[in-house]
C-alpha positions as CSV (number, residue, x, y, z in Angstrom):
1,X,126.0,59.8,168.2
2,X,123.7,61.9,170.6
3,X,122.7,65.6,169.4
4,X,125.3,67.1,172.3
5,X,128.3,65.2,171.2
6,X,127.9,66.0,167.4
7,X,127.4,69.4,168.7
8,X,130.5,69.5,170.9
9,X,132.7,68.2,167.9
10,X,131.4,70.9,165.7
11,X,132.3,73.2,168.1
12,X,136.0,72.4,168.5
13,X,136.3,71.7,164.9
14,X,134.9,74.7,163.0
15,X,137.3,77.3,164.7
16,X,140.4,74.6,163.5
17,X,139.1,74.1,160.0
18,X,138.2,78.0,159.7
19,X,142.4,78.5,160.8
20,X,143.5,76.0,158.7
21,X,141.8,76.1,155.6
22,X,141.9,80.1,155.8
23,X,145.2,80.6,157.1
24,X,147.0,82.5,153.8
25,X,143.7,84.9,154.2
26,X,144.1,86.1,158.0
27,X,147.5,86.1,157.8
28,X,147.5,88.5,155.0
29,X,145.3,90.8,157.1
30,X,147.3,89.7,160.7
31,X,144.5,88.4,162.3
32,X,145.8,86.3,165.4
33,X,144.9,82.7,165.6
34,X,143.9,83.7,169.5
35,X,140.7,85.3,168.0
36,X,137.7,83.4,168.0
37,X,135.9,82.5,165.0
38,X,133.4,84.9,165.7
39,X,136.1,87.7,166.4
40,X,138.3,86.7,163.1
41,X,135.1,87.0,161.0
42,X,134.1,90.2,162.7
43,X,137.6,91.3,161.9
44,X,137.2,90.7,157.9
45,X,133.7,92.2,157.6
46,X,135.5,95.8,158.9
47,X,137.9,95.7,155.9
48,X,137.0,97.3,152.6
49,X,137.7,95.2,150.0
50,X,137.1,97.5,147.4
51,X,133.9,95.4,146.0
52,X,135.6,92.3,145.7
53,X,135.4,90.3,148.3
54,X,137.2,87.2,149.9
55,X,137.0,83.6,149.5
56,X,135.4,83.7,145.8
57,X,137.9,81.2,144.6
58,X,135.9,77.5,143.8
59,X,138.7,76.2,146.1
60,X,137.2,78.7,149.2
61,X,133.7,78.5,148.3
62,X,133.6,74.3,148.8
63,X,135.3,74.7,152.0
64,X,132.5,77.5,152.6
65,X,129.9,75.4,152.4
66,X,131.4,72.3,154.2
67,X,131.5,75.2,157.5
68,X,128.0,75.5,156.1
69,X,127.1,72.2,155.9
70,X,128.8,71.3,159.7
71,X,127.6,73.8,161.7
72,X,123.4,73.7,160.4
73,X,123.2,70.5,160.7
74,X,125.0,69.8,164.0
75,X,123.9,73.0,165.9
76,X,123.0,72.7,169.7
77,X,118.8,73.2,168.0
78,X,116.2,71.0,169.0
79,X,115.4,69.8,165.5
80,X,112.2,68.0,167.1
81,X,110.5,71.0,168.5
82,X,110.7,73.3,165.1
83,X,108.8,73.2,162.3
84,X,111.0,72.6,159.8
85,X,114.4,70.7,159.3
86,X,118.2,71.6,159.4
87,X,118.0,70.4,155.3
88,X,115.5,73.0,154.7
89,X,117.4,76.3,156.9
90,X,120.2,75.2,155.1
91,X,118.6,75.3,151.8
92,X,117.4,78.8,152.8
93,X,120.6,80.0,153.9
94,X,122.8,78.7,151.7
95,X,120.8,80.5,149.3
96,X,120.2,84.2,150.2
97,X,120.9,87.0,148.4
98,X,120.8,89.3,151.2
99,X,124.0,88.3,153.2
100,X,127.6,88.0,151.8
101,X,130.0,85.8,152.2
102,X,131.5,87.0,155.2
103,X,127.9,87.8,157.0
104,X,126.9,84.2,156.4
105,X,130.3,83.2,158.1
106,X,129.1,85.5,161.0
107,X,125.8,83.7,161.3
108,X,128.0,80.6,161.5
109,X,130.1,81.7,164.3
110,X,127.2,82.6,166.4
111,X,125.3,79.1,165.4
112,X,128.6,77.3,166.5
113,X,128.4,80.0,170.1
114,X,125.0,78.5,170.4
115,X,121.5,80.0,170.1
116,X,118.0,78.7,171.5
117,X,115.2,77.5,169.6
118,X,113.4,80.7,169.2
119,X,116.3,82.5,167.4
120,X,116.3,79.7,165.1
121,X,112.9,80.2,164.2
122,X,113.2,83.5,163.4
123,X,116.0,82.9,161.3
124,X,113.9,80.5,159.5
125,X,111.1,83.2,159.1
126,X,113.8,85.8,157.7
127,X,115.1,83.9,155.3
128,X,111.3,82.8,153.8
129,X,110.6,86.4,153.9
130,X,113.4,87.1,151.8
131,X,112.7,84.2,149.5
132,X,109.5,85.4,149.1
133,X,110.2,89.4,148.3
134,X,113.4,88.3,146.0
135,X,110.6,86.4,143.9
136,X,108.8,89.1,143.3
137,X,111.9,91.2,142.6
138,X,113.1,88.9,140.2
139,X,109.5,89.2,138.2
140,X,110.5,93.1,137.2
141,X,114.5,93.5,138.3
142,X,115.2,90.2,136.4
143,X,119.1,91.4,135.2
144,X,119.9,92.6,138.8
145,X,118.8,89.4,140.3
146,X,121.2,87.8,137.8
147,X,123.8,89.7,138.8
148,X,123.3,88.9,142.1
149,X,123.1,85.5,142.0
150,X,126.4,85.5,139.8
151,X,128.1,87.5,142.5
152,X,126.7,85.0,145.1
153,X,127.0,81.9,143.6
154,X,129.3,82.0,140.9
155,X,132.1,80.2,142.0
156,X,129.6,76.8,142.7
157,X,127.5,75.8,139.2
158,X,125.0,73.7,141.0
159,X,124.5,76.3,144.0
160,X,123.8,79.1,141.3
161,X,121.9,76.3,138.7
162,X,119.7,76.0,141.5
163,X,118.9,79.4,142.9
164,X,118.3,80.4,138.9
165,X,115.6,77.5,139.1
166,X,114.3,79.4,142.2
167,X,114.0,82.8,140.7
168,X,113.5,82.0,137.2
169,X,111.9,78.6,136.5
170,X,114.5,75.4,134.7
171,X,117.0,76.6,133.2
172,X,118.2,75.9,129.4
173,X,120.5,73.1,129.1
174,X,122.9,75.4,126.6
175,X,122.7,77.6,129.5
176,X,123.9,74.9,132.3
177,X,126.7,73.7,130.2
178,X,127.6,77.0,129.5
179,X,128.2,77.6,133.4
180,X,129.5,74.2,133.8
181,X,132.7,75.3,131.2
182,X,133.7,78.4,132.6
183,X,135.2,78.9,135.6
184,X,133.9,82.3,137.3
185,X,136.5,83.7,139.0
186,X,136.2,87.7,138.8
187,X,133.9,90.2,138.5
188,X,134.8,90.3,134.7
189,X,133.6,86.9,134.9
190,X,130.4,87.4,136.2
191,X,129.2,90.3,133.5
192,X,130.6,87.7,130.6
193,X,127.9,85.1,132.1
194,X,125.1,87.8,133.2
195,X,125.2,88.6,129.2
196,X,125.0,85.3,128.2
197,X,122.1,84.6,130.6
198,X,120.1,87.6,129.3
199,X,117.3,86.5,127.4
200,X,114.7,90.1,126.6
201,X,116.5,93.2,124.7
202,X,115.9,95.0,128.2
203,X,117.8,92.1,130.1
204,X,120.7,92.3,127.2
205,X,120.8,95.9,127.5
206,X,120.9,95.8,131.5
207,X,123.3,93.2,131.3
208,X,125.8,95.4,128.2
209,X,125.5,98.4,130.5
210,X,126.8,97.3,133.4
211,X,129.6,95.2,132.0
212,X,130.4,98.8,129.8
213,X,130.5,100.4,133.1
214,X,132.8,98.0,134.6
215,X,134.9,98.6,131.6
216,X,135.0,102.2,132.4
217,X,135.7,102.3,136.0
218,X,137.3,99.4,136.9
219,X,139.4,98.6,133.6
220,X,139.5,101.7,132.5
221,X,139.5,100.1,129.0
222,X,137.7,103.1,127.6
223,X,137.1,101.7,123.8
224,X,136.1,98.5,124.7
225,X,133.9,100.1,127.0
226,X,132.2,102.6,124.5
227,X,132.0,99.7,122.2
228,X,129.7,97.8,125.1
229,X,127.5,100.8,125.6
230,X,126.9,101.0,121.9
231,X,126.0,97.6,121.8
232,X,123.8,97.7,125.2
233,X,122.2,100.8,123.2
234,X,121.1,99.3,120.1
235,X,119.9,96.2,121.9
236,X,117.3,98.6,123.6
237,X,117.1,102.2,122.4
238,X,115.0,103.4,125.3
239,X,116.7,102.2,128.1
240,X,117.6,105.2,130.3
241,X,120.0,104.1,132.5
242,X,122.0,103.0,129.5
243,X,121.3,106.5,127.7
244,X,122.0,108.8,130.9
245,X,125.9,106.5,131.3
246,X,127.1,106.5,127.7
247,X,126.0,110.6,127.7
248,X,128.2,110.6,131.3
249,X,131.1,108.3,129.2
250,X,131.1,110.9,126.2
251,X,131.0,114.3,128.0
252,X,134.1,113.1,130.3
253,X,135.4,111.9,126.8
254,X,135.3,115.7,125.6
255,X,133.3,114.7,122.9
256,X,129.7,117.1,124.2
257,X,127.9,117.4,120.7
258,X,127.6,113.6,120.9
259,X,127.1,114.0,124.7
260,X,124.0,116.2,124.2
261,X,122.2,113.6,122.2
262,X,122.2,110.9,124.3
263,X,122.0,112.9,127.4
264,X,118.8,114.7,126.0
265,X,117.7,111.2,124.7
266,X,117.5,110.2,128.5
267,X,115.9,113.2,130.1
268,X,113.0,112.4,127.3
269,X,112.0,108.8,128.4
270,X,109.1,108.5,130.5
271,X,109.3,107.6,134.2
272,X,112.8,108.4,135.6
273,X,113.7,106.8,138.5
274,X,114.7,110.5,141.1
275,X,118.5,109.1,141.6
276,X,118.7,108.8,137.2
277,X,116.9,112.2,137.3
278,X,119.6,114.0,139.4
279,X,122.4,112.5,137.4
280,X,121.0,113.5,134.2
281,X,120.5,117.4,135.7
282,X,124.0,117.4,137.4
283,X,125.5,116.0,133.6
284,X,123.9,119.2,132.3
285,X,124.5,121.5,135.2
286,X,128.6,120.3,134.6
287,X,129.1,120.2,131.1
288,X,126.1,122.5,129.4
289,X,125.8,125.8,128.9
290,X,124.0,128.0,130.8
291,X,125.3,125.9,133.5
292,X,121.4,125.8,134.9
293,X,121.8,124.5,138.7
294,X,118.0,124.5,139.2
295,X,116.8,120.8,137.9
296,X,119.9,119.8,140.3
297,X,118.4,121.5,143.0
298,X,115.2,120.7,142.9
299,X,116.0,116.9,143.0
300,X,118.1,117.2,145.6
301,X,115.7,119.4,147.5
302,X,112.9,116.0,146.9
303,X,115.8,113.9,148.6
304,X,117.4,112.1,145.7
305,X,120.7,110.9,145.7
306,X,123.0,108.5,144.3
307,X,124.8,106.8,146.8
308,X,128.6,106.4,146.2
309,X,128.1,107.9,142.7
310,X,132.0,108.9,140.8
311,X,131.2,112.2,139.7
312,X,135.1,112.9,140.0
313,X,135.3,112.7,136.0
314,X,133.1,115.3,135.5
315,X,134.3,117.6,138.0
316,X,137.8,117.5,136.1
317,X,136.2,117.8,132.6
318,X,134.0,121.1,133.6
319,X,137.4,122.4,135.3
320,X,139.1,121.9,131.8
321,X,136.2,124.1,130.2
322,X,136.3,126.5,132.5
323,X,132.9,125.7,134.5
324,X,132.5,129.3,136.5
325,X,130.7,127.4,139.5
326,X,133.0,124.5,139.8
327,X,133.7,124.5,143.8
328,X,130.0,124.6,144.0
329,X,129.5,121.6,141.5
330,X,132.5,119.9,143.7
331,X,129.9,120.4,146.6
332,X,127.0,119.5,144.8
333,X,128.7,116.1,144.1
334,X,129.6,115.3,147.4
335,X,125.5,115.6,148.7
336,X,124.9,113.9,145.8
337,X,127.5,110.8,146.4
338,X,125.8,111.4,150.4
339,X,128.8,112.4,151.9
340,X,127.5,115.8,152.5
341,X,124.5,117.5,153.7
342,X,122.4,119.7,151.6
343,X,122.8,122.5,154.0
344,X,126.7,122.6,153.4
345,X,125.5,124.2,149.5
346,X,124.5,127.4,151.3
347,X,127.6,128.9,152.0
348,X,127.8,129.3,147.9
349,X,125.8,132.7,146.6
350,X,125.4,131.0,143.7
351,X,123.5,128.2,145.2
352,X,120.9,130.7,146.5
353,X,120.0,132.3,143.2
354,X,116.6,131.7,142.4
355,X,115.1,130.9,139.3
356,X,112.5,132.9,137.1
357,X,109.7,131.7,134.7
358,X,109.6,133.5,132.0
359,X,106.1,133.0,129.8
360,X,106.0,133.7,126.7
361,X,102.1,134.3,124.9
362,X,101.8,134.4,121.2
363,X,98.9,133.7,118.8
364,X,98.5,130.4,117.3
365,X,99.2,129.7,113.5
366,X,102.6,132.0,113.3
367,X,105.0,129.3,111.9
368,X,107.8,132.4,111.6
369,X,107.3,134.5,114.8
370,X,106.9,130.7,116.7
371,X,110.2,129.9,115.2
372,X,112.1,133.1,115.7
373,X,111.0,132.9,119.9
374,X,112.5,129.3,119.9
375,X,116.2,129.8,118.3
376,X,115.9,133.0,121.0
377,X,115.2,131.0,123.8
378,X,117.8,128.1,122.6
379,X,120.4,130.8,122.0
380,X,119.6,132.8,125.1
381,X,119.3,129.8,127.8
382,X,120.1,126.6,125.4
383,X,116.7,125.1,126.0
384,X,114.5,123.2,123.5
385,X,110.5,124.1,124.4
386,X,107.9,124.3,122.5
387,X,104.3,125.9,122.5
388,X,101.6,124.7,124.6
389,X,97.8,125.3,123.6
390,X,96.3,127.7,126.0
391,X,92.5,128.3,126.6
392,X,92.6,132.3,127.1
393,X,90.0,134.3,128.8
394,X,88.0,136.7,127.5
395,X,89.9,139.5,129.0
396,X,92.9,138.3,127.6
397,X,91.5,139.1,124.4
398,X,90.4,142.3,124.8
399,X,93.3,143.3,125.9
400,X,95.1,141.8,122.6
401,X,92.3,144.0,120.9
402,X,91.0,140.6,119.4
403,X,88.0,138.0,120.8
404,X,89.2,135.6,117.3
405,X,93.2,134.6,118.7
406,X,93.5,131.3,119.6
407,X,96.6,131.5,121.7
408,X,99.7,129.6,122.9
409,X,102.6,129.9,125.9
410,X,105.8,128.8,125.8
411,X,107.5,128.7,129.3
412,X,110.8,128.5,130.4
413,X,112.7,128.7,133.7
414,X,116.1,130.0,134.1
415,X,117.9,132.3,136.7
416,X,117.6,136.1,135.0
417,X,119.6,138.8,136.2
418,X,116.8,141.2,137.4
419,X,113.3,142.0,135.1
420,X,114.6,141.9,131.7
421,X,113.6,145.1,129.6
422,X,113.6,143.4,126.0
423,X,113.8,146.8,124.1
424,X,116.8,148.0,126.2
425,X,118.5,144.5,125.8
426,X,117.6,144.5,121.4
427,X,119.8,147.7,122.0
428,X,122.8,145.6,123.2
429,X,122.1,141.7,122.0
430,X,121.9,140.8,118.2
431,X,119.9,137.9,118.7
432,X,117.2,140.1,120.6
433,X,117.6,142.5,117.2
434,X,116.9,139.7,115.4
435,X,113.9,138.4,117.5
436,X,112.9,142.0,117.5
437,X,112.5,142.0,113.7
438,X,110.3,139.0,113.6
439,X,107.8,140.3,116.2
440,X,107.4,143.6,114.2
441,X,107.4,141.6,110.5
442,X,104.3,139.2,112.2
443,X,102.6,142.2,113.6
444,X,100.8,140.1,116.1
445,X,101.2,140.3,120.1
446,X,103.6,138.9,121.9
447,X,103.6,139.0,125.9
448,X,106.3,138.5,128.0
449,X,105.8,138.1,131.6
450,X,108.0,137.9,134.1
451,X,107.8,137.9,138.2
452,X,104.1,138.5,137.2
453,X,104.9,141.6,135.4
454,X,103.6,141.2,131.5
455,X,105.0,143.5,128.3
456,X,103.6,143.4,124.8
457,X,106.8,143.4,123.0
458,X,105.3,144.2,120.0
C-alpha cells in the first residue's frame, strides 16, 4: 500500500476512532460530533479540569497511543527525504514531558490535517532539544522529573519503565514489579509510587512533601497529612521547602509556637529559592507579631512570586487573631498568587510606610549589657540578631573617650513611628526601664543611631 493511501485511511479513520472510542468524554462536555478532531481537541484543552486531566484511565491511555501510533507512522511525510524515521519521532513524542495529554492529541490532529516536511523537521528538533534539557534537569531536579513522568506515563508501565531508563539509567527490578502491580490511577497514586521510587533522603523528603501537601489541599486529611510532613522532615532536616510548608500547615492549624520553629528553621537555610523567600516573609508578615511587611516587600519589589499560591488559609487564620492590616495582606496575596499588580498595594497607607535601621554600637566583652539589648530588641520588634564585629575608626573612639574598645553593632530594621527618644520612651515602657538599668549598671557606651542621627544612651 502506497504512502497516499495509508495516509488517506488514516485520515478518515482517526476522526471515527477519536468519536467512538471517546464518545462518554465529549458528550459529558457536549462537544458535537460535527467538530473536527482538531476542533473537539481544541475544545477540551479550554476546560479546566482542576489538575486532573482526561483520559488517564489505562483503558484511554492504550487507545491514546494507538491514535499515536496511526497517525506518526502514516502521516502524508516524506520519510525518504528526513533524517530520521517515523519510529524515532514517535519515540520522541510519545515521550515528552513538555506536552499533555490533550496537547499531544492537538499535535495529532494537525499531523492527520497534513504538514510538509519542514515542519516535521522542526518538530523533530524540538522534541531532541527537550530530551536533551530534561536530562540535564533530571541530574539536580531528580524528584520533580519523577513526578512528572508519573503524571505522564503512569497509566502505561512500559511507557514510564522506559522514559525512567532515559532520565535515570535501568531501573531496579523490585522497582519494575513494583509498577507492574499497581495500577496508577489518581494523583494519590502517583505520590504512593514517586515515594517508592525515591532513592536519596533529599528525593524521599521531595517526594513526603508533596504527597503531605496533597493531603492538605486536595484531601484535606489534615493528620495524615502532618504525619507525612513529619516524616518528609526527619528524612531530611534541611530541606526548606519541606520546613517553609509544615511552618504554613501549623500556623493555619493555630498552633504558632510550633509554627515559629520551623518557619524560623526555613528562613535559616542557605540559598532560598526568591518564590520560598516571599512565602516564608508573607508567613511572618500574617501570623507574627510585629506584623513586619518589609521582607514581603522587598521580594516582591525583586519580582518574586508564587504563581497560583493558596494563601486563603492564612488570610482566615490572621483574620481570627485579629491581623490589623488584613485587607492589605488580602492584597498582598493576590500579587503574590499574580493575579494582581504590585501597583494595586499603593492605595493602602500602610503599604507606603517605610522602614528604619536602627544600629545599635556597644563595646565588645559585655555578656550582660549584650544580653539585656537583645531580649529589648526581641520584645520590642520580635527579632532574633546578634552582634557583628565592627572595625571602628579612630574617631569613633575618641569620641567614646577610649582608643582600647573593640566594638560591635547590632542592626535591625523595622518601621518606627518617628526618631525614638529612648529616655522619654524608659519613661512610659518597662522594658526600656529595664534596658535602661543595664546600660547604667555596665557603665560603658551604648549608641543608638537612627535616620543617621546617633545618641549615647548611657
Amino acid at each position: 500500500m502506497s504512502n497516499e493511501d495509508r495516509y488517506f485511511i488514516t485520515k478518515v479513520c482517526s476522526p471515527l476512532l477519536w468519536q467512538i472510542w471517546f464518545a462518554e468524554l465529549l458528550q459529558a462536555y457536549e462537544i458535537s460530533n460535527k467538530k473536527t478532531f482538531g476542533e473537539s481537541v481544541e475544545t477540551l484543552r479550554n476546560i479546566d479540569f482542576k489538575g486532573e486531566l482526561p483520559l488517564q484511565s489505562p483503558q484511554d491511555m492504550e487507545r491514546v497511543a494507538c491514535l499515536h501510533w496511526l497517525c506518526v507512522t502514516n502521516s502524508s511525510v516524506n520519510g525518504k527525504a528526513l533524517e530520521f524515521n517515523a519510529s524515532e519521532f514517535l519515540d520522541l513524542f510519545e515521550l515528552s514531558l513538555s506536552l499533555n495529554t490533550l496537547e499531544k492529541l492537538a499535535v495529532l490532529a494537525a499531523l492527520v490535517d497534513g504538514v510538509s516536511n519542514y515542519q516535521w523537521s522542526m518538530l523533530y528538533d524540538i522534541f531532541i532539544e527537550e530530551r536533551n534539557k530534561f536530562q540535564k534537569l533530571a541530574v539536580e531536579y531528580s524528584q520533580d522529573i519523577i513526578t512528572l513522568l508519573l503524571q505522564q506515563f503512569g497509566g502505561r508501565t512500559k511507557l514510564l519503565v522506559k522514559a525512567y531508563q532515559i532520565y535515570f539509567g535501568d531501573m531496579e527490578q523490585a522497582d519494575r514489579k513494583m509498577i507492574g502491580a499497581i495500577e496508577i490511577r489518581n494523583e494519590q497514586d502517583r505520590h504512593l509510587v514517586g515515594i517508592r521510587l525515591a532513592k536519596t533522603k533529599n528525593q524521599k523528603a521531595h517526594a513526603l512533601g508533596n504527597y503531605a501537601r496533597f493531603l492538605k489541599n486536595q484531601k484535606q486529611d489534615y493528620p495524615q497529612a502532618e504525619e507525612m510532613y513529619q516524616r518528609a522532615i526527619k528524612a531530611d532536616p534541611k530541606h526548606a521547602n519541606n520546613l517553609g510548608n509544615y511552618a504554613n500547615f501549623l500556623f493555619v492549624s493555630n498552633q504558632k509556637s510550633r509554627a515559629i520553629q520551623f518557619l524560623e528553621k526555613a528562613e535559616n537555610q542557605p540559598d532560598l529559592v526568591p518564590d520560598l523567600k516571599l512565602e516564608l516573609a508573607f508567613y511572618r508578615y500574617a501570623h507574627c507579631l510585629p506584623y513586619d511587611q518589609a521582607p514581603v516587600k522587598k521580594q516582591l519589589q525583586l519580582g518574586a512570586r508564587s504563581i497560583g499560591w493558596d494563601l486563603n488559609a492564612n488570610i482566615e487564620r490572621a483574620g481570627q487573631d485579629q491581623h490589623p492590616c488584613l485587607q492589605l495582606l488580602a492584597s498582598i496575596a493576590e500579587v503574590i498568587r499574580g493575579e494582581e499588580n504590585i501597583d494595586s498595594l499603593e492605595q493602602y497607607s500602610e503599604w507606603k510606610k517605610t522602614m528604619t535601621e536602627l544600629k545599635i554600637r556597644i563595646p565588645q566583652k559585655q555578656p550582660e549589657l549584650e544580653t539585656a539589648i537583645k531580649q529589648f530588641i526581641q520584645a520590642e520588634f520580635t527579632q532574633n540578631i546578634n552582634f557583628q564585629h565592627k572595625p571602628t575608626s579612630e574617631a569613633e573612639c575618641k569620641e567614646a573617650g577610649s582608643l582600647d574598645l573593640v566594638w560591635q553593632v547590632l542592626t535591625v530594621i523595622a518601621i518606627i513611628d518617628g526618631v525614638i527618644n529612648f529616655s522619654q520612651r524608659a519613661q512610659r515602657l518597662e522594658r526600656v526601664k529595664e534596658l535602661w538599668k543595664a546600660i547604667q549598671h555596665a557603665g560603658k557606651p551604648v549608641y543608638v543611631t537612627i535616620k543617621n542621627k546617633t545618641v549615647n544612651l548611657y
